[in-house]
N, C-alpha and C positions, 0 to 999 in steps of 0.2 A: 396373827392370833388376835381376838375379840375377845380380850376379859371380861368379865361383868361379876360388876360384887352387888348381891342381893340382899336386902335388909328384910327383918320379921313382917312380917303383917298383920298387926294383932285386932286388925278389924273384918266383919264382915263384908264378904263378895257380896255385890247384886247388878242388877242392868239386865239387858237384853242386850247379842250381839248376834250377828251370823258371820260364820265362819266360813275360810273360803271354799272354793268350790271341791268336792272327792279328785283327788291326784288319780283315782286308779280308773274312773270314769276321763276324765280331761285327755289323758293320755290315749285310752282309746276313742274320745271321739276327734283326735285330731287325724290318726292312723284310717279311721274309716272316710274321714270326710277328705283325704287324700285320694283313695283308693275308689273315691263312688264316680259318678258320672252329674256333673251339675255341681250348685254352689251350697255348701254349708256354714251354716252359722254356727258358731257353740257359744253360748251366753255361762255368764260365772263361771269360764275358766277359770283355772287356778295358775297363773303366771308366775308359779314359783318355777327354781332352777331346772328340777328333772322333766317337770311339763316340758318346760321350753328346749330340753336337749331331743326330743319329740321332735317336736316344731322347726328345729333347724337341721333335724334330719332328713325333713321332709321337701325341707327349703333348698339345701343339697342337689337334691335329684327333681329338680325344677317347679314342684309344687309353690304356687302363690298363696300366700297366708298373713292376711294382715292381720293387729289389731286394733280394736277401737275399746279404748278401756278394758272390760274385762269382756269382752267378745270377741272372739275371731270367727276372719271372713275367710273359708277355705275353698279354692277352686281347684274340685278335683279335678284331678287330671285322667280316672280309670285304671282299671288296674293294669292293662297294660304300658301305660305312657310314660310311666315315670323312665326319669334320665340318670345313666350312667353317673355317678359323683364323680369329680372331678378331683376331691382329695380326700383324706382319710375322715369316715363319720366320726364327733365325738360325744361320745355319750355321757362326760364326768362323773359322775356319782350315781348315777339311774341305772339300778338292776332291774327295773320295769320297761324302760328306752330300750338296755341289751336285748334281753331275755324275746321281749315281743317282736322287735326288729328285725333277729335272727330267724325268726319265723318266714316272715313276710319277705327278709333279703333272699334267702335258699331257693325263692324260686321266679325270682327275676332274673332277665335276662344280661346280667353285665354283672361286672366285678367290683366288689367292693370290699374295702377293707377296715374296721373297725376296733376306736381302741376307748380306753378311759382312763380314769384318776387311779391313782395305785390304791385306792380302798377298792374300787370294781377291779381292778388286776387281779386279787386275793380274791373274789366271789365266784363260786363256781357256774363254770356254762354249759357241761356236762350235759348234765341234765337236760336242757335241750337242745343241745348240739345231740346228743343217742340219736333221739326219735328223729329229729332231721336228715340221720346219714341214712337212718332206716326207710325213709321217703325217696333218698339220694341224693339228698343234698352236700355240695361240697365244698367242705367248711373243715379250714387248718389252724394250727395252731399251739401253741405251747401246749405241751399233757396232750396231744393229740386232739388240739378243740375245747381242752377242758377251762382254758381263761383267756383273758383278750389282754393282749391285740388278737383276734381274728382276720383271716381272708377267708371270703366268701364268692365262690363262681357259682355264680347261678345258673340254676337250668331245669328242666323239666320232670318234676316230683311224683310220684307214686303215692294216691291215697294208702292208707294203712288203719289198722284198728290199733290203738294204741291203750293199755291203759297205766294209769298215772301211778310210779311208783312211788310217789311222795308226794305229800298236801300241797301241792303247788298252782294256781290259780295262773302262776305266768306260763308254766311248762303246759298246761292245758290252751292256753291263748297262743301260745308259739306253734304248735302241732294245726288249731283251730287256723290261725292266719294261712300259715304254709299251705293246706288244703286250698284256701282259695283260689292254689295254684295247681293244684295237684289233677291227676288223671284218676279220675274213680272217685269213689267216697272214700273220706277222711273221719274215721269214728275215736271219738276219745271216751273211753270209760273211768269212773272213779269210784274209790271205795268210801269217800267220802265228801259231802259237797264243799266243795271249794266257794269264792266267789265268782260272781256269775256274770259279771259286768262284761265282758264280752260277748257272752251267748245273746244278754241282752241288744246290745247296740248293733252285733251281727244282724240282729233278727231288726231291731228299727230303719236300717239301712238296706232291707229285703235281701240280705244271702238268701241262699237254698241250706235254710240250715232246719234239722227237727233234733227235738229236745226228747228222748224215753227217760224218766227218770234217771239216771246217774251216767246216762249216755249221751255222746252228743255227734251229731254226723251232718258233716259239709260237702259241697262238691262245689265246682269250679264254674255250675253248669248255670246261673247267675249272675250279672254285675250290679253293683251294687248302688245306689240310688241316691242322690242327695236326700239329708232332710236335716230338718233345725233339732239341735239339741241344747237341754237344759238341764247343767251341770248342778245336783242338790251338793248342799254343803260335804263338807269331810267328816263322816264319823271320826275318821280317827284322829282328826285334829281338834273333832270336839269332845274329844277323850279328857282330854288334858280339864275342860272346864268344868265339866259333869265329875271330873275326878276334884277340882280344887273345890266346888261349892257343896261337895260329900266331906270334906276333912277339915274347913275351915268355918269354925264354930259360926251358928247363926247367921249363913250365906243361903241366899236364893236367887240363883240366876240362871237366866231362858234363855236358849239356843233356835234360833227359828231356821225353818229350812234344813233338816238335816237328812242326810238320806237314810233309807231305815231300809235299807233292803236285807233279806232275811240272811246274808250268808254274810252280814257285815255287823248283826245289830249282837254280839257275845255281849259287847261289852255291857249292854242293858242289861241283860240277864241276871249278869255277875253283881252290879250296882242292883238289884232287886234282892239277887242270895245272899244278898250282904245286910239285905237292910234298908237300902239306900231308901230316902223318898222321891221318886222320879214319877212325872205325869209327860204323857204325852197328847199334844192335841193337833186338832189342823192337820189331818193326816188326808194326803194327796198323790197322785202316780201321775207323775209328766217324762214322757221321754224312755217309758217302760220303768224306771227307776221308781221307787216310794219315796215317800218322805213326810216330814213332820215338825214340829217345834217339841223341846224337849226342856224341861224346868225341875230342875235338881234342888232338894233343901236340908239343907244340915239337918243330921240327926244320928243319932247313935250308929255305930256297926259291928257287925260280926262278922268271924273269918269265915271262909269257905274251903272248898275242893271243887280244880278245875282243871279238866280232862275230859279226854275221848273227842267226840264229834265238838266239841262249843271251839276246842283249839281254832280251827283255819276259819272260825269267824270271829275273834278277835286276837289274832299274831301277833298284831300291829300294834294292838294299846296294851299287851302284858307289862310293857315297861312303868307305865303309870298305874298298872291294875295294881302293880310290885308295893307302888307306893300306897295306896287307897290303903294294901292289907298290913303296914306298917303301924295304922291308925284304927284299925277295927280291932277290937276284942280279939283275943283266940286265936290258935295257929291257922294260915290259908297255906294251904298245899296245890302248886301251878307243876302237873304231869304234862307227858303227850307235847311239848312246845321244843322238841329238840331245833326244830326250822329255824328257831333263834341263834341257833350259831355260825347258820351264814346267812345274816341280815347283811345291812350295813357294816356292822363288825359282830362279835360274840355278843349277845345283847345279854346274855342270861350272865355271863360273866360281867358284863358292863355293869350291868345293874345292880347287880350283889354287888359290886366295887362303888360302887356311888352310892349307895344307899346305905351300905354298912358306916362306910366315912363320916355319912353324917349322922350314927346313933342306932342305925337299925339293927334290929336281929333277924340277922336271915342266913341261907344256904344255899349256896349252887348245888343240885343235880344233875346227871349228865342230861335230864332232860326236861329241867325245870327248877324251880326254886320253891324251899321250904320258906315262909314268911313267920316270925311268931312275933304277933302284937301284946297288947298297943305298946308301942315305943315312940320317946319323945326324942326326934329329931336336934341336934347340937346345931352343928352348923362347921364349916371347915372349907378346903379347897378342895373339886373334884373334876375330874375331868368328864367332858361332852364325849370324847370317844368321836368327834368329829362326824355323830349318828343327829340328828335331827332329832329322834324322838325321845333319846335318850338327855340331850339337852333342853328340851320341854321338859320332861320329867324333873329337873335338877332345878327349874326355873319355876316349877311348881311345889317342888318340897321346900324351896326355903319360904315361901309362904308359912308353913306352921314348926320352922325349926326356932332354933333358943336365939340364936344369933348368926353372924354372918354367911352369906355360903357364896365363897367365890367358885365364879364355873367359869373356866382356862379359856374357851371357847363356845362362842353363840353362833358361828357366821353361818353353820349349818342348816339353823333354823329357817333359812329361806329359802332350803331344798321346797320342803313343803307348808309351810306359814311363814309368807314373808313380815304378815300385820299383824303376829303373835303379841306382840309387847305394847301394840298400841289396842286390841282388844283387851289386852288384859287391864292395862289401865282403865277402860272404861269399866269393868266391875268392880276398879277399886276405887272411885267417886264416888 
């Protein structure tokens, strides 16, 4: 365990920093640039933990992948060549690693078998283990496939039309992969847009893929192509800072490079219904991805309501959104985010439990949390939940509590920011 006792901060945030590279981009361009024919580059990775359980899955089944500071150099190897593992894949903590893996493993030709840390033991695989068996894929396991460890025989898959019974961006990218194996077309429908970061770097690596509005259809009839990718920052690790320079009096601090792609950017939105002062400039598309510099300035807030479609485009930052509405004006009511209870762990319970400890008023519902501001933060012991974001979160609220705030455990924090704590210092110089 990594204690960390936090002190107030009763000065304002400023600087410029970038943040590291989108985990949910990094991951799949290490997955594509395995799978293409020729060498890829991926610049601003993000070298945190779950990237890298990516990267030594790939390394497993004989793919070469080095790197050089924050770039790697990947020689695909095509989608047929990859090599039988040799021992069990491990995925630790990454339901991003599982969920996309299981795609892509269901229809190679060799056996494999797959396990992870007992927080991923408890996350369900269901969900895309269904659609997989319905392709053919043959994939066992405890609950019949429903949690890992998994065994996976691969073999030769069945397009299918599938669509998405839950907001899920990885169960569409598992289904999306697996076709690239599959016989016929592979169509995914949704009733609501996910993110898109596959479809995209599908289509920069030249699949046979077309996009109809809320449909997406792949075939096998393609291989995929080297090309250079450039990873923009992580919204949702630049949640945390656009969240601290909103609640911490007289803070102005710029985010450069962040990606702003439309099925990632809620959390703007929210920082706007609230009040927030946010400007964006320097707005650029490299790599099919957007992006931009982003400059957030204390100032007053109000609560809100957040629900329906803005859900599955920001899942990820409710946990900080939790905190911003503990500091706004007025009640903020968070619907429609049940997918928060098999995160990492129960986030919606996590959250309410950390935030209430330290002074908040708030509520779990089974499918969201009521928030009623402003309330001033105390300060006390609380637990990370061994969640990454949820630990960010906790590492950002004792910035504006009364006094101390031990958090049990940080070591999380390098799933997805390893340079959390030395970024953050530089906005407090």
């Amino acid at each position: 365990m990594n204690e960390l006792k936090l002190q107030p901060y009763p000065k304002a945030l400023s600087g410029e920093i970038e943040v590291p590279g989108d985990k949910s981009i990094s991951h799949r361009a290490v997955i594509m640039g395995a799978l293409a024919n020729g060498k890829t580059h991926v610049s601003h990775f993000l070298d945190g933990e779950d990237c890298m359980r990516t990267v030594q899955a790939f390394r497993s089944m004989g793919v070469t992948i080095e790197k050089q500071e924050s770039t790697l150099i990947i020689e695909g190897r095509g989608i047929g060549a990859l090599e039988e593992p040799k021992e069990p894949i491990y995925f630790g903590n990454s339901g991003t690693t599982a969920r996309l893996m299981l795609g892509l493993l269901s229809g190679l030709p060799f056996f494999t078998t797959v396990y992870g840390d007992p927080y991923l033991s408890n996350r369900p695989m269901d969900r895309v283990v269904n659609p997989l068996k319905q392709m053919g894929a043959v994939i066992d396991g405890r609950g019949d496939g429903s949690y890992v460890p998994l065994a996976i025989r691969g073999t030769k898959l069945e397009g299918i039309h599938y669509t998405l019974p839950v907001k899920s961006a990885q169960v569409k990218s598992a289904v999306l992969l697996a076709g690239l194996y599959a016989e016929g077309e592979t169509k995914v429908s949704e009733h609501t847009a996910t993110r898109n970061h596959t479809e995209n770097m599908l289509k920069a690596f030249h699949a046979n893929i077309t996009i109809d509005g809320m449909h997406t259809t792949i075939t096998d009839k393609e291989p995929l192509r080297a090309t250079d990718v450039y990873v923009p920052g992580d919204i949702s690790s630049a949640a945390f800072f656009l969240v601290a320079a909103a609640i911490v009096p007289d803070s102005s601090v710029r985010l450069k490079n962040v990606g702003l792609n439309q099925t990632r950017t809620g959390i703007i939105d929210v920082l706007k219904a609230m009040g927030a002062m946010i400007e964006i400039n320097n707005q650029d598309s490299i790599s099919g991805e957007s992006l931009g510099d982003l400059t957030v300035t204390y100032t007053a807030l109000h609560g809100t309501t957040i629900e329906g479609d803005i859900i599955p485009r920001l899942i990820d930052e409710i946990p900080v959104i939790a905190l911003l509405a503990t500091q706004a004006d007025g009640t903020t009511i968070i619907r429609n985010a049940e997918e928060l209870r098999v995160k990492e762990t129960d986030r919606i319970a996590a959250v309410v439990d950390v935030l209430s400890s330290l002074g908040a008023n708030m509520e779990a519902t089974e499918d969201g949390i009521i928030i009623y501001g402003k309330t001033a933060l105390k300060g006390g012991k609380v637990s990370a939940y061994n969640d990454h974001r949820i630990a960010m979160m906790a590492v950002i609220a004792s910035l504006v509590a009364q006094k101390e705030v031990i958090l049990d455990d940080v070591s999380s924090i390098a799933v997805s920011y390893p340079e959390f704590f030395k970024d953050l210092q530089n906005t407090m110089n």
